[in-house]
N, C-alpha and C positions, 0 to 999 in steps of 0.2 A: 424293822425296816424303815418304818417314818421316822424314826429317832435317828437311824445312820444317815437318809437323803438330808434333813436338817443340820447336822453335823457339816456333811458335803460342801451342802448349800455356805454353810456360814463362812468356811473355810476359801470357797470360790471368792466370796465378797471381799472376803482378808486381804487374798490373792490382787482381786482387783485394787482396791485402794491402795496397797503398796506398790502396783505398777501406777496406776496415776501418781502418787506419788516422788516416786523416778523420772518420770517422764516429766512431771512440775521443776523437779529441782534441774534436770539436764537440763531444760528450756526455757527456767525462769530468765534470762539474759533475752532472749527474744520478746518477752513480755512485760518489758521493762524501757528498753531501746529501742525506738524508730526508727531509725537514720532513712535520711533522704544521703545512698553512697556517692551518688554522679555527684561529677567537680562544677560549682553552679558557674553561670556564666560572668565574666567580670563585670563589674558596676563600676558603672561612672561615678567619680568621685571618691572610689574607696580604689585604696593598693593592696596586692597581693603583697602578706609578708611570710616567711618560714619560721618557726618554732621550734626549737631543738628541745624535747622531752632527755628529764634525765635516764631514761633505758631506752634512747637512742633514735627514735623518731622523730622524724623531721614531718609538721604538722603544715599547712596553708592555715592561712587567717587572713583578716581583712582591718588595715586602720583606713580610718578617715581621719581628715583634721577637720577643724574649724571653717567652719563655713565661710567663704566672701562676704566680707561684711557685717560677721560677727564679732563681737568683744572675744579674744585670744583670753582665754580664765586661765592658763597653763596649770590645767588639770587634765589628768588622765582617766576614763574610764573603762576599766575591763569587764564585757560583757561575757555572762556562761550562760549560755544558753539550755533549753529545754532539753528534754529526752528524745525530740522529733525534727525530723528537717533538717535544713543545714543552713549556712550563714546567711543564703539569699535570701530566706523566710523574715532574717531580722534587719533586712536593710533599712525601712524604714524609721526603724528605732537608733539605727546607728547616724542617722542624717539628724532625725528630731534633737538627739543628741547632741552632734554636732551643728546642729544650730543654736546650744544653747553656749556654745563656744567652747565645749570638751574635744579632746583629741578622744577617739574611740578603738577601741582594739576589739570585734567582734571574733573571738577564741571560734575555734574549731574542735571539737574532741577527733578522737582515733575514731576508726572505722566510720567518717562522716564526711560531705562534701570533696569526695575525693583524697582522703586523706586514711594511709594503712594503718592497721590496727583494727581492736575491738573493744568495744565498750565494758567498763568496768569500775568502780567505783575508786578502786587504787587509779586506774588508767586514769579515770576524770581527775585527779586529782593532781598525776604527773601532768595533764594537760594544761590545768590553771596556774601549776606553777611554774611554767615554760612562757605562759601570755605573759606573769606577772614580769617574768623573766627579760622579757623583750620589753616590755614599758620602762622598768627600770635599768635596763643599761641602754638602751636603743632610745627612746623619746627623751626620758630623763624629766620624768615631773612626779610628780602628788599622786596615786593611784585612789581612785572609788571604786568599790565591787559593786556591780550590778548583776544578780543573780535571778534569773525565770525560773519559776518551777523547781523542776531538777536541779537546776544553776542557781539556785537560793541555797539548797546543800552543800554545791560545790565553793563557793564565796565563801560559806558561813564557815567550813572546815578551812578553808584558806585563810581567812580571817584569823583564826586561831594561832594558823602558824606564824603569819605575816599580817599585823594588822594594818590593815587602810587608811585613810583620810576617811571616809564615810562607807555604808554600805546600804544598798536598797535592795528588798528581797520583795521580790513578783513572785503573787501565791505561791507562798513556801510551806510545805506540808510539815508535820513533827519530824514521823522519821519513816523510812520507805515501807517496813511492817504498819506502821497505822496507816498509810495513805493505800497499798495494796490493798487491806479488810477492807476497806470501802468498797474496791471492787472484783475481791474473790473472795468473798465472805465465807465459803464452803471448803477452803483450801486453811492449814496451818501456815499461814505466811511469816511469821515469827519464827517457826523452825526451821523453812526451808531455805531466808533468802540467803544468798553471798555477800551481799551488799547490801549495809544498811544504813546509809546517811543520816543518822541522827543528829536532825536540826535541833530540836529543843534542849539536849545537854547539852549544844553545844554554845548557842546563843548567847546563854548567861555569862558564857566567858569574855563575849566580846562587849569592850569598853566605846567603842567608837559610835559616832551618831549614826542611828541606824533608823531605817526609814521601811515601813511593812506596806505594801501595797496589794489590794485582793477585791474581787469580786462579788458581787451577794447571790451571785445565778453560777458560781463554780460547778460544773458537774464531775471533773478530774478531781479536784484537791480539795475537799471541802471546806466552804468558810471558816466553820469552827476550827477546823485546824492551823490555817493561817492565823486567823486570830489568837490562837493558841501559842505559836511563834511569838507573835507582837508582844500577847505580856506573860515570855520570860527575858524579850530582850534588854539588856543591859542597857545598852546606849538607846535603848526608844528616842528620837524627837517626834515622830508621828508615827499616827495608824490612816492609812487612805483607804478607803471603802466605797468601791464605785458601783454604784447601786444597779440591778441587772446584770451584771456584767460577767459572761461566761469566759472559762478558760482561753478561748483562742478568740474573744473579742477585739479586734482591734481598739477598744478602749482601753484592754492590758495591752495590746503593744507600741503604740505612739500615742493613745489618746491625751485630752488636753488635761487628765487630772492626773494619770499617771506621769509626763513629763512637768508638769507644776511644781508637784510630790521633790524631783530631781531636782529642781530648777532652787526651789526653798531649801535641802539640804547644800545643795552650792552656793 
């Protein structure tokens, strides 16, 4: 009788884990992507522009140009943003920018800021190549990839296909199974995910100057992994390491050492 309750027993447990399991892999896409969905309100000094993804969606995005009074560099930069929020989150970084006299293209993914669709890793990828899309036939200059986080993946994978003038990757993780174990340790995240942004095989492909920017107080993406990024990149000219400095710091996102960083690869 105790032999068959433990049998039971062990069997329930099975039970359980493969329904977590399911229920991990159904819902991994929620636990990956933030979206802030509401359309943000328009910003002074940036224009609404549309996106035409090649499987049909028509995306909102935001340029700025060159600030009054700035030297015109007739350089473009495409900004991919994080896994959270939506464009209004990065206006600051889009003005710091164009004050350093870049034209700015703040990308949109699907299912964000008002914009249909859902997040996915192919989909990020239709997304960047629709911004790219629009800077070169519509602006018509030099492109730099600026990639946050998440948006370090989606660059680096862009990069590959279409290389840049330069690239700058804000705390960019290896690849979404190492950056996940940091924080579901207790989950096979290797098995389950759908999407896997592998930064670090992809790095070594790209020739172009490339520029790592990261935090020493990351609690999302751990230092060592950015740092990790930095030396397999091909085109390293720096590594920036701003001391303290947590994931959603504003000194990752307009600070004066992170736009320097920019300002030296320009």
């Amino acid at each position: 009788m105790g032999r068959r309750a433990l049998v039971r027993g062990a069997v329930a447990v099975l039970i359980a884990l493969v329904l977590i399991l399911i229920l991990a892999w159904a819902v991994q896409r929620k636990l990956i992507y933030f979206p802030d969905r509401a359309a943000p309100p328009q910003a002074a000094g940036a224009s609404e522009v549309t996106l035409r993804t090649s499987d049909g969606l028509r995306l909102g995005a935001w340029l700025i140009k060159p600030m009054p009074g700035t030297p015109d560099r007739r350089l473009a930069v495409l900004v991919a943003p994080g896994n959270a929020g939506n464009r209004y989150g990065r206006l600051p970084l889009g003005e710091a920018l164009a004050r350093l006299g870049l034209t700015v293209l703040l990308l949109e993914y699907r299912g964000y800021g008002g914009n249909p669709g859902s997040p996915s890793e192919q989909g990020l990828a239709r997304d960047a190549d629709a911004g790219l899309a629009y800077l070169v036939e519509q602006v018509r200059l030099p492109v730099l990839y600026y990639g946050e986080s998440l948006g370090a993946a989606v660059v680096t994978a862009l990069a590959v296909r279409q290389p840049p003038a330069g690239l700058v990757l804000r705390s960019p993780f290896e690849d979404l199974a190492t950056a996940g174990r940091a924080h579901y340790p207790f989950l096979p995240v290797g098995w389950l995910l759908r999407d896997r942004f592998p930064v670090t095989s992809l790095i070594s492909q790209v020739k172009v100057p490339t520029v790592v920017v990261y935090g020493t107080a990351d609690t999302v993406v751990p230092p060592a992994q950015s740092a990790a990024v930095a030396g397999r990149a091909a085109g390293l000219v720096s590594a920036v390491v701003v001391d303290g400095a947590d994931h959603n710091d504003r000194a990752l996102l307009d600070g004066p050492q992170l736009i320097a960083a920019v300002a030296a690869l320009i």
